[in-house]
The first five atom37 places (N, CA, C, CB, O) and aatype in JSON, in Angstrom:
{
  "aatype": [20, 20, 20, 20, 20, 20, 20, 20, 20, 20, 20, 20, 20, 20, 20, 20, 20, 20, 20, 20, 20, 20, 20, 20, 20, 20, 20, 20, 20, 20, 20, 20, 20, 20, 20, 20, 20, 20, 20, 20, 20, 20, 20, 20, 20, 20, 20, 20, 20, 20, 20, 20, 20, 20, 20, 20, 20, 20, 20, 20, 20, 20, 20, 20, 20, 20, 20, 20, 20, 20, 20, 20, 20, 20, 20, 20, 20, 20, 20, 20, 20, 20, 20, 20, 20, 20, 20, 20, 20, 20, 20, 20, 20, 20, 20, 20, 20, 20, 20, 20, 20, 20, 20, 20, 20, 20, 20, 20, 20, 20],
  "atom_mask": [
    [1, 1, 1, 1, 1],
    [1, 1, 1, 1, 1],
    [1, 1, 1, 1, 1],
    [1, 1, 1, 1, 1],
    [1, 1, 1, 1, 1],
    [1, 1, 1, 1, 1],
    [1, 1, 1, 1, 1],
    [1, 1, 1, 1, 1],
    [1, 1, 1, 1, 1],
    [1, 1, 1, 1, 1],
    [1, 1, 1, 1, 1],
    [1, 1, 1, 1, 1],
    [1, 1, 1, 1, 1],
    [1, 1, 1, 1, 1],
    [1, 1, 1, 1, 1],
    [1, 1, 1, 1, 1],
    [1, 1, 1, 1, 1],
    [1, 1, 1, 1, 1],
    [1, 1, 1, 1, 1],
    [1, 1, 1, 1, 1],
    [1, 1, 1, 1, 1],
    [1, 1, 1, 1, 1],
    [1, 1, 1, 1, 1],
    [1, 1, 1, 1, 1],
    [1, 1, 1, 1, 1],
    [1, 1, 1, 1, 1],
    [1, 1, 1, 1, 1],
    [1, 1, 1, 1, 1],
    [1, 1, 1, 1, 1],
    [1, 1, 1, 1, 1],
    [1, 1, 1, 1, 1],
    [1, 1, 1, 1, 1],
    [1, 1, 1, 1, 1],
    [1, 1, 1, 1, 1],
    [1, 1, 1, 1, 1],
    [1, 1, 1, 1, 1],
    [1, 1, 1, 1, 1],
    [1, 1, 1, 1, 1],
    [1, 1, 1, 1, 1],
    [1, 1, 1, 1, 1],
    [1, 1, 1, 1, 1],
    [1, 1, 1, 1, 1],
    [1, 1, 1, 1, 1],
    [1, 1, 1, 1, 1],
    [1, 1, 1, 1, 1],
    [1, 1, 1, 1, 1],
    [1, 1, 1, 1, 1],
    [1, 1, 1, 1, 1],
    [1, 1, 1, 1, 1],
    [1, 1, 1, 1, 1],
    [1, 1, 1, 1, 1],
    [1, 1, 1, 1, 1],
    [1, 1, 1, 1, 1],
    [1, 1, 1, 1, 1],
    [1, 1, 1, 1, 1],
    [1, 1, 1, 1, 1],
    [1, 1, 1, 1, 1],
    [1, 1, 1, 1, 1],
    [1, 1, 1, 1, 1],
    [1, 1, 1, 1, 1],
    [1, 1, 1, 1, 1],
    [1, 1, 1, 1, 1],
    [1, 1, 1, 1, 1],
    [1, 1, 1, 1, 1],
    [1, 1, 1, 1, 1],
    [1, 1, 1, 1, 1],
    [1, 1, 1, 1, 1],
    [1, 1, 1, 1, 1],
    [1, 1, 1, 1, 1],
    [1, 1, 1, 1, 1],
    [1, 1, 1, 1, 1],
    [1, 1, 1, 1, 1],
    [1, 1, 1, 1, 1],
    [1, 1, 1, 1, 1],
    [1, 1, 1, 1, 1],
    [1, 1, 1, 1, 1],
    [1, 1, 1, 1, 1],
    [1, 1, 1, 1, 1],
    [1, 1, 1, 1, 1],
    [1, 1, 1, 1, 1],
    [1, 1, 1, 1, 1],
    [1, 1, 1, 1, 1],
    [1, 1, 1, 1, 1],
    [1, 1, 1, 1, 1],
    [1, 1, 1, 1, 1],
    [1, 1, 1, 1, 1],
    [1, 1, 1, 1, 1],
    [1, 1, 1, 1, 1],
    [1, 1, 1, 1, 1],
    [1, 1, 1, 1, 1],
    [1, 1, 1, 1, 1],
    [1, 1, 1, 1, 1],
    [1, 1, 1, 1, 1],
    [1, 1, 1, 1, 1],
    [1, 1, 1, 1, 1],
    [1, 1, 1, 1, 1],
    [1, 1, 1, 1, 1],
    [1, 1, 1, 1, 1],
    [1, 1, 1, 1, 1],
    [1, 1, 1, 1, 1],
    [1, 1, 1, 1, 1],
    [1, 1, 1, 1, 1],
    [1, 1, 1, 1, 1],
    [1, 1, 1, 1, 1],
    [1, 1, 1, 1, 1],
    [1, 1, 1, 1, 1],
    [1, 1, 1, 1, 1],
    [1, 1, 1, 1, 1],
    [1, 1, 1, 1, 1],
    [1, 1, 1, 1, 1]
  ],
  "atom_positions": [
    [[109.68, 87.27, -212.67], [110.24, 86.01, -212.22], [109.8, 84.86, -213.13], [109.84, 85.73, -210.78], [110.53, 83.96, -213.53]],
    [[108.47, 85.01, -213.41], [107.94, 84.14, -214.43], [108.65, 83.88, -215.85], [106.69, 84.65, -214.68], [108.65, 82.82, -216.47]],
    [[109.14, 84.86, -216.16], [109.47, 84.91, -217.5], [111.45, 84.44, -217.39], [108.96, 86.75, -218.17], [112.14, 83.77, -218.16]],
    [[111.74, 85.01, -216.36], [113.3, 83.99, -216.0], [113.45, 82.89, -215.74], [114.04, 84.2, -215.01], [114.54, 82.33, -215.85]],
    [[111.96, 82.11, -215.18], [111.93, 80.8, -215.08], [112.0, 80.23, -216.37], [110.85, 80.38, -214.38], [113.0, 79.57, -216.65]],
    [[111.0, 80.38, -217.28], [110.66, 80.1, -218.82], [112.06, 80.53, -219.75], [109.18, 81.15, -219.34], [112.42, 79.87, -220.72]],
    [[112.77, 81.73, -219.26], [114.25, 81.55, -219.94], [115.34, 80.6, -219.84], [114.88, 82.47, -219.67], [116.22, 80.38, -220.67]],
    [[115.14, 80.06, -218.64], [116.53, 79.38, -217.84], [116.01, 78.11, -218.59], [116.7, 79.33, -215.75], [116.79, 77.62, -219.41]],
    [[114.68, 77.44, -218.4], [114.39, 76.03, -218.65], [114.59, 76.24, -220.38], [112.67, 75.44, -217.98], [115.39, 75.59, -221.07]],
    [[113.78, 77.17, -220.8], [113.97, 76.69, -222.33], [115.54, 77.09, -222.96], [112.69, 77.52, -223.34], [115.87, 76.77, -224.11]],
    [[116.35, 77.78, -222.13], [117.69, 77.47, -222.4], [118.28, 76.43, -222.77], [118.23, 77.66, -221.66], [118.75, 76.11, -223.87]],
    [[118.23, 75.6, -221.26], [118.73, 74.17, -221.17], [118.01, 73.61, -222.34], [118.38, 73.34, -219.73], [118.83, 73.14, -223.13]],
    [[116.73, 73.49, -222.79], [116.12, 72.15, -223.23], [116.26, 72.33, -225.01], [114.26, 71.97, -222.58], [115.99, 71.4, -225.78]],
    [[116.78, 73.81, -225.52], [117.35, 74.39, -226.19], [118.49, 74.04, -226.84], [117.4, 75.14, -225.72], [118.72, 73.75, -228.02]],
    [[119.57, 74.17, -225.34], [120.8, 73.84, -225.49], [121.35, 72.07, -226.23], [121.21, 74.12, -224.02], [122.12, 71.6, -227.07]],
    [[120.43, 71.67, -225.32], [120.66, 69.86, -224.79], [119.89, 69.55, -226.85], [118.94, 68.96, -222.53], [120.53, 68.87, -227.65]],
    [[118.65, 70.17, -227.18], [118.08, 69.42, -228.17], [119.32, 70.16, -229.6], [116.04, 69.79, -228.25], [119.37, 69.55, -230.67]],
    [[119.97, 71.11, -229.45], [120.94, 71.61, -230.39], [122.36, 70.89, -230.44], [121.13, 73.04, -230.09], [123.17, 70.66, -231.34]],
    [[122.28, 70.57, -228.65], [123.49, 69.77, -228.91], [123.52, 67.84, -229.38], [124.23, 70.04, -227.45], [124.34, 67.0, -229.74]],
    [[122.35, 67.92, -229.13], [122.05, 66.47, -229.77], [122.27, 66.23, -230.92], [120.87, 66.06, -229.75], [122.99, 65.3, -231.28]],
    [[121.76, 66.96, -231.64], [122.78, 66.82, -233.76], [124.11, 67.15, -233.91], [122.23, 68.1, -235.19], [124.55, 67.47, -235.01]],
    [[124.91, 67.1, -232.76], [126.09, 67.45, -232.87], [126.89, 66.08, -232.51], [126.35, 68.7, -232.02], [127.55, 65.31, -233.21]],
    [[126.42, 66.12, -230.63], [127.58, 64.88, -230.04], [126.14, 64.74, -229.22], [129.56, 65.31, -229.01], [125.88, 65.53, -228.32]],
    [[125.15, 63.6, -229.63], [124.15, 62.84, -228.98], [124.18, 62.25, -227.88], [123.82, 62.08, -229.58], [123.31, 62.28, -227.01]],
    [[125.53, 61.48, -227.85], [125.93, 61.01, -226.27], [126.1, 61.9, -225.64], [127.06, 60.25, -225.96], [125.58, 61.51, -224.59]],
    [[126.59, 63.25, -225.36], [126.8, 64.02, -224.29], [125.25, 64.93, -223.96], [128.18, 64.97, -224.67], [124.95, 65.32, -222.84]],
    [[124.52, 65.11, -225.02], [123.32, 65.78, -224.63], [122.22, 64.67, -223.97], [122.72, 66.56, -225.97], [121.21, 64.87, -223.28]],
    [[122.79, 63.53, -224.44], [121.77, 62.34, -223.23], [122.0, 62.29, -222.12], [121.81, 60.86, -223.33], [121.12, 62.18, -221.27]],
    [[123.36, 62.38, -221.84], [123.74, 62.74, -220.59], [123.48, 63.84, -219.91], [124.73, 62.69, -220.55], [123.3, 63.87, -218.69]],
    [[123.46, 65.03, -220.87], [123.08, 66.28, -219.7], [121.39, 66.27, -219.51], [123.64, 68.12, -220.36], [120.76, 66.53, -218.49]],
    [[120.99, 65.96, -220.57], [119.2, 65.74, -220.01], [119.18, 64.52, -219.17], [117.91, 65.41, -221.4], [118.07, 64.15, -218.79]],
    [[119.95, 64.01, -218.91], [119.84, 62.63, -217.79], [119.89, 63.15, -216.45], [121.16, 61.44, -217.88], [119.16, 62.65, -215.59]],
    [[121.01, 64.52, -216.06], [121.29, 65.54, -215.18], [119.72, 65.67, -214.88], [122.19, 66.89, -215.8], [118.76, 65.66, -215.65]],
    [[119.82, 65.83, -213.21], [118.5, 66.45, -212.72], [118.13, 67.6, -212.63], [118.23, 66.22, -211.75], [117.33, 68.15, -211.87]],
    [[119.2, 68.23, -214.07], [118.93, 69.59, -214.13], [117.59, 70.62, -213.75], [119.16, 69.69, -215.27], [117.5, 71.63, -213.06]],
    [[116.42, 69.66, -214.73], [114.92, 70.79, -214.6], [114.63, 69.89, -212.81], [112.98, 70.39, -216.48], [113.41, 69.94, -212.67]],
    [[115.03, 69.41, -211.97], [114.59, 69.24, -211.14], [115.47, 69.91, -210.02], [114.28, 68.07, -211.17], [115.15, 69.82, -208.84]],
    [[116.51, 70.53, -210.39], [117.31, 71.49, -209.28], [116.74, 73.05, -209.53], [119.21, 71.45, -209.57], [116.7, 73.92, -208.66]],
    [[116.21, 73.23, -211.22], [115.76, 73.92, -211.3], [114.36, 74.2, -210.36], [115.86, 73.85, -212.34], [114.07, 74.85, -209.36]],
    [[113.83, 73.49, -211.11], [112.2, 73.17, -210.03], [112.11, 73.45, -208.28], [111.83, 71.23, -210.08], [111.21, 74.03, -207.68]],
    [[113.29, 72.87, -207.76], [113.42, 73.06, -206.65], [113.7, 74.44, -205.83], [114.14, 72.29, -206.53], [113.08, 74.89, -204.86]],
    [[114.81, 74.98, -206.48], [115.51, 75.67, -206.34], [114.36, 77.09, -206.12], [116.57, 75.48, -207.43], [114.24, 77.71, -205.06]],
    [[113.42, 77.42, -207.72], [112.64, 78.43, -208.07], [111.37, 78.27, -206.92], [112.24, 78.31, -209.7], [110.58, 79.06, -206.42]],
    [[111.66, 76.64, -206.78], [110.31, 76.64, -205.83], [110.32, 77.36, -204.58], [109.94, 75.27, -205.4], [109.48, 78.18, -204.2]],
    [[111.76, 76.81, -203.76], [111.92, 77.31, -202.72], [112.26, 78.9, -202.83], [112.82, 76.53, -202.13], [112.0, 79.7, -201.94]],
    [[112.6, 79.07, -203.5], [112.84, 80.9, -203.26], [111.56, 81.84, -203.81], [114.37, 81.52, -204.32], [111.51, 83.07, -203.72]],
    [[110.45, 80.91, -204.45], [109.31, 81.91, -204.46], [108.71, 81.38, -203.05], [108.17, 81.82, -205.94], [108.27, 82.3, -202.37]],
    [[108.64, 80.6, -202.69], [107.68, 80.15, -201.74], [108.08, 79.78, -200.23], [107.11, 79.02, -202.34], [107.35, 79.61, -199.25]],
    [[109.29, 79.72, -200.35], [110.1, 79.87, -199.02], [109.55, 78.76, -197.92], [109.9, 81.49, -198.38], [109.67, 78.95, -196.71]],
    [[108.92, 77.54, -198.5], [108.24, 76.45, -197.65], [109.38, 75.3, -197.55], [106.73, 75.85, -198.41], [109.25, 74.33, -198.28]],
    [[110.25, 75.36, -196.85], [110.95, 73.87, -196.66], [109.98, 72.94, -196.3], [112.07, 73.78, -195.53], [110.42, 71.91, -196.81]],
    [[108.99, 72.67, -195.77], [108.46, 71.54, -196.08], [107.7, 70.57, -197.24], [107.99, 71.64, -195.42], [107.34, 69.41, -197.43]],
    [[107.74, 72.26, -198.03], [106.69, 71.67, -199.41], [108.29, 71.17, -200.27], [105.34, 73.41, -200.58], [108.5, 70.19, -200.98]],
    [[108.91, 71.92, -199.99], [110.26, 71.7, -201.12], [110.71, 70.05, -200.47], [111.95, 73.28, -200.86], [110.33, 69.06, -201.11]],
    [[111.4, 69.9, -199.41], [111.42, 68.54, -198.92], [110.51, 67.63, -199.67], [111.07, 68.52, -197.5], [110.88, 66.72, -200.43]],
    [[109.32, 67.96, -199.38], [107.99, 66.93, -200.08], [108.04, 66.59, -201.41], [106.55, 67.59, -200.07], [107.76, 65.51, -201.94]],
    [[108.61, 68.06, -202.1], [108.77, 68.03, -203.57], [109.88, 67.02, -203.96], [109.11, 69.47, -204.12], [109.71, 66.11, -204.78]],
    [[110.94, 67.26, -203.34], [112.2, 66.44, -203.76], [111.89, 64.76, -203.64], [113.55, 66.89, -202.68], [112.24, 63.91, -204.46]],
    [[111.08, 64.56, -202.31], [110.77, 63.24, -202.46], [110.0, 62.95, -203.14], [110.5, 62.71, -201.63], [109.78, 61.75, -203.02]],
    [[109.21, 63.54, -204.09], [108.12, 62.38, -205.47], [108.88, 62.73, -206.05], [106.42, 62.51, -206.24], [109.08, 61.73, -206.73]],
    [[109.74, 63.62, -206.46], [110.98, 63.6, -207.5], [111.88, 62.42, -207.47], [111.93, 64.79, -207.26], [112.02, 61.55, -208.33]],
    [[112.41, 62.54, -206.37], [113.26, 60.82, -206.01], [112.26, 60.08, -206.39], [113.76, 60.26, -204.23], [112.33, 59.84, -207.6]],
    [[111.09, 59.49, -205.73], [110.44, 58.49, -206.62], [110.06, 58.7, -208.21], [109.23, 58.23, -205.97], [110.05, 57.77, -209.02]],
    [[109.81, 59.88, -208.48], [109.42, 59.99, -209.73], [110.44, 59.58, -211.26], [109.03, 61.36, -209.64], [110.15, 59.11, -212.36]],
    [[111.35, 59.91, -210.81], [112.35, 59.24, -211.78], [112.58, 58.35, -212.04], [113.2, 59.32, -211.75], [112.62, 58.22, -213.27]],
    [[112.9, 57.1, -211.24], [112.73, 55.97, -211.7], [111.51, 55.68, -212.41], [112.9, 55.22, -210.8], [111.57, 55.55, -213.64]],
    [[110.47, 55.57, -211.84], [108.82, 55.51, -212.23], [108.79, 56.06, -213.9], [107.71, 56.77, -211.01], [108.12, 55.47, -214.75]],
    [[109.67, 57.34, -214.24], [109.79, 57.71, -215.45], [110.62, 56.84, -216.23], [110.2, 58.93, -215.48], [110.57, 56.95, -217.45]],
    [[111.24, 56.14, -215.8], [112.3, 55.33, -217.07], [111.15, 54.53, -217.91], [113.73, 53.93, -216.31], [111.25, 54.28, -219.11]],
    [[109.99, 54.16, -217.03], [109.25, 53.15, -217.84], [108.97, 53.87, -219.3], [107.79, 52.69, -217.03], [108.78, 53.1, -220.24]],
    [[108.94, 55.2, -219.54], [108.96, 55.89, -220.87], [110.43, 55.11, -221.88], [109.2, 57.82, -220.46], [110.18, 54.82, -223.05]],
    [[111.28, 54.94, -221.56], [112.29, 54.39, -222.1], [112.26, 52.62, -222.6], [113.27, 54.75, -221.1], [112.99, 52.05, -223.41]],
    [[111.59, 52.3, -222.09], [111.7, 50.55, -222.25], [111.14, 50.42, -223.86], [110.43, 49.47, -220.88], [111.97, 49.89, -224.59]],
    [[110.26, 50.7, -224.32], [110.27, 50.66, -225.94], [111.27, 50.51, -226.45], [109.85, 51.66, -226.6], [111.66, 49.52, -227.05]],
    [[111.74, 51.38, -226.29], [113.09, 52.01, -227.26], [114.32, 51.09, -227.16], [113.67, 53.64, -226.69], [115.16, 51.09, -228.07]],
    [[114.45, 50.3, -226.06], [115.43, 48.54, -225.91], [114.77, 48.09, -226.77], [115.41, 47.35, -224.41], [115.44, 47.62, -227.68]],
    [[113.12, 47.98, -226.97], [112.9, 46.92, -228.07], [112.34, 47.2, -229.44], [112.05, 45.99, -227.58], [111.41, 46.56, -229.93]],
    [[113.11, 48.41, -230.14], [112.34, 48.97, -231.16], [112.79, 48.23, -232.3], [112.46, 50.46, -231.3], [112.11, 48.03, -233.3]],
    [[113.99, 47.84, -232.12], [114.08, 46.24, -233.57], [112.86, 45.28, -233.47], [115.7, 44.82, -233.26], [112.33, 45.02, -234.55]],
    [[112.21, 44.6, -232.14], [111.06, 43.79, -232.38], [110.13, 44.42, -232.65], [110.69, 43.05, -231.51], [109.09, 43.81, -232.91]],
    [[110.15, 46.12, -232.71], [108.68, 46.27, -232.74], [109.02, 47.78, -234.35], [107.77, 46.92, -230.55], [108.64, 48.95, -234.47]],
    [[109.73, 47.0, -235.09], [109.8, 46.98, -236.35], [110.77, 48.29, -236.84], [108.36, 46.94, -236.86], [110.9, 48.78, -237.97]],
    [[111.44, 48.7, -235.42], [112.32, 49.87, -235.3], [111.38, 51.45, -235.73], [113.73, 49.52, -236.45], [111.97, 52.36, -236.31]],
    [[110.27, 51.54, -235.46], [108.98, 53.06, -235.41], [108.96, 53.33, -234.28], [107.27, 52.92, -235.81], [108.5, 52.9, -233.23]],
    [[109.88, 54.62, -234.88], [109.8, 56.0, -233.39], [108.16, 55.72, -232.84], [109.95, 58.34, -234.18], [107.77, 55.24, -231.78]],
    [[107.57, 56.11, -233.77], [106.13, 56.62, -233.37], [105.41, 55.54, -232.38], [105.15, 56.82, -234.81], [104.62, 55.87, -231.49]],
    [[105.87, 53.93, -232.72], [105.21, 52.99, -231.88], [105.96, 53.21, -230.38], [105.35, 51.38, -232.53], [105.38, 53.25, -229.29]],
    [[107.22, 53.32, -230.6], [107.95, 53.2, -228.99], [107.37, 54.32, -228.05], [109.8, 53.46, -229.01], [106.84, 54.27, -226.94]],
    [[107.71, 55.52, -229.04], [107.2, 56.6, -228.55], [105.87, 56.74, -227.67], [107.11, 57.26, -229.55], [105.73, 57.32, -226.6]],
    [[104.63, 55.8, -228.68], [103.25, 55.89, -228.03], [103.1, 54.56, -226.77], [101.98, 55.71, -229.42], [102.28, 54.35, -225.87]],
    [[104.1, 53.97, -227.16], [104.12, 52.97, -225.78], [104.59, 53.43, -224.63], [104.92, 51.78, -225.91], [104.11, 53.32, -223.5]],
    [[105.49, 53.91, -224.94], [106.62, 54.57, -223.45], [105.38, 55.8, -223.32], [108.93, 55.45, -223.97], [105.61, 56.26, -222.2]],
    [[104.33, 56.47, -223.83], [103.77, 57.02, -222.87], [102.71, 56.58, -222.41], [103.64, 58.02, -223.06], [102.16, 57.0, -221.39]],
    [[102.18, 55.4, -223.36], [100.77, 54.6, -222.5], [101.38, 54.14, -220.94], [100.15, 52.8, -223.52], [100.62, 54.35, -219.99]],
    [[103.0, 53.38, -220.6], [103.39, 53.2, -219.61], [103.93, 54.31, -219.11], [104.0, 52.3, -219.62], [104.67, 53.89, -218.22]],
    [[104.03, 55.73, -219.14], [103.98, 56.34, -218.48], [102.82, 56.62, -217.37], [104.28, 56.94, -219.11], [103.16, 56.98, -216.24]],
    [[101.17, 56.41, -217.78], [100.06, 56.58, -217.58], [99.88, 55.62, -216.57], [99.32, 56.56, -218.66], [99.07, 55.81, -215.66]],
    [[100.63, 54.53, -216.65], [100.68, 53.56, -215.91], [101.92, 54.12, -214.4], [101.12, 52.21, -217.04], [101.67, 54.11, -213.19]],
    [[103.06, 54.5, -215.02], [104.24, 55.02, -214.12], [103.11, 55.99, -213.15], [105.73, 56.04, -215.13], [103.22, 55.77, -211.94]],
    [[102.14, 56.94, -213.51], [101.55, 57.81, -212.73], [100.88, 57.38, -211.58], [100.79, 58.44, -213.4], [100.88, 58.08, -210.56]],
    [[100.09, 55.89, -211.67], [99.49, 55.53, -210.41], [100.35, 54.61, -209.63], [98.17, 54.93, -210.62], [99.91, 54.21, -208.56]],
    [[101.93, 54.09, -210.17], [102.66, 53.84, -209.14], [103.22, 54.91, -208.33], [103.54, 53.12, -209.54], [103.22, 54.86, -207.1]],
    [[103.82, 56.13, -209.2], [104.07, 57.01, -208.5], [103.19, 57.47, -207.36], [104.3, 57.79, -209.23], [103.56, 57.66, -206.2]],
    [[101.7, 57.66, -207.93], [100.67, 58.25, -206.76], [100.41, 56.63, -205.4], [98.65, 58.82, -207.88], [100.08, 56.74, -204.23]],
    [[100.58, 55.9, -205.83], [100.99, 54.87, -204.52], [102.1, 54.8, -203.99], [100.88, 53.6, -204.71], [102.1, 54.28, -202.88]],
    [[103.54, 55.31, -204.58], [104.44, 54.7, -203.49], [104.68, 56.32, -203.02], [106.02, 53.57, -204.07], [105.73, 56.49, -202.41]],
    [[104.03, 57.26, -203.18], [103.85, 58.78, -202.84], [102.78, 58.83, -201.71], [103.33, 59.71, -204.19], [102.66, 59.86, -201.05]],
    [[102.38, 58.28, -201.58], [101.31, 57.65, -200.28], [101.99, 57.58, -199.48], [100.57, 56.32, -200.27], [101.97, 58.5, -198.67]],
    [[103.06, 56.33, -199.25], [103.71, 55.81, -198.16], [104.55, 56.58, -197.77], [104.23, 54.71, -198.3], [105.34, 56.43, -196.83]],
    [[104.45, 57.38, -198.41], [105.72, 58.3, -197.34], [104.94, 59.92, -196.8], [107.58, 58.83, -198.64], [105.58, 60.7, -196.09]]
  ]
}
């Protein structure tokens, strides 16, 4: 089962990064798809057969996504910040680090 999980995901992430040197707008879009998170769900619940953990799961997922765009905000301003992958890149994950303890607070309240 392990090893069909690791086929299916590195399919997609396969597929999506091959089809990006082709037609870039449509592979942004399918990695935009909550694909690895239907995946995630899906494998979760049928090894583990817990609707309540899967429920639980889906909700820091719903929060977690937004919380993840903060990885993206560089990249609106990579002309001011001299157009370097490498700077946006290392910013969008210092505010990821940051996205993690909003996530673990508004993952509290519910």
């Amino acid at each position: 089962m392990v090893f069909l999980k690791i086929g299916i995901a590195a399919t997609v992430i396969w597929f999506a990064s091959w089809l990006s040197g082709k037609k870039p707008e449509l592979a942004g879009f399918i990695i935009a798809l909550p694909i690895a998170s239907l995946l995630a769900l899906a494998f979760s619940y049928i090894e583990y057969k817990d609707a309540a953990a899967s429920i639980t799961f889906a909700k820091n997922i719903l929060i977690g996504v937004p919380v993840s765009w903060l990885f993206f905000i560089p990249f609106f301003f990579a002309d001011r910040l001299g157009g370097n992958f490498w700077l946006c890149y290392g910013i969008g994950i210092a505010l990821l680090v940051l996205g993690f303890f909003i996530h673990r607070y508004l993952s509290s309240l519910f």
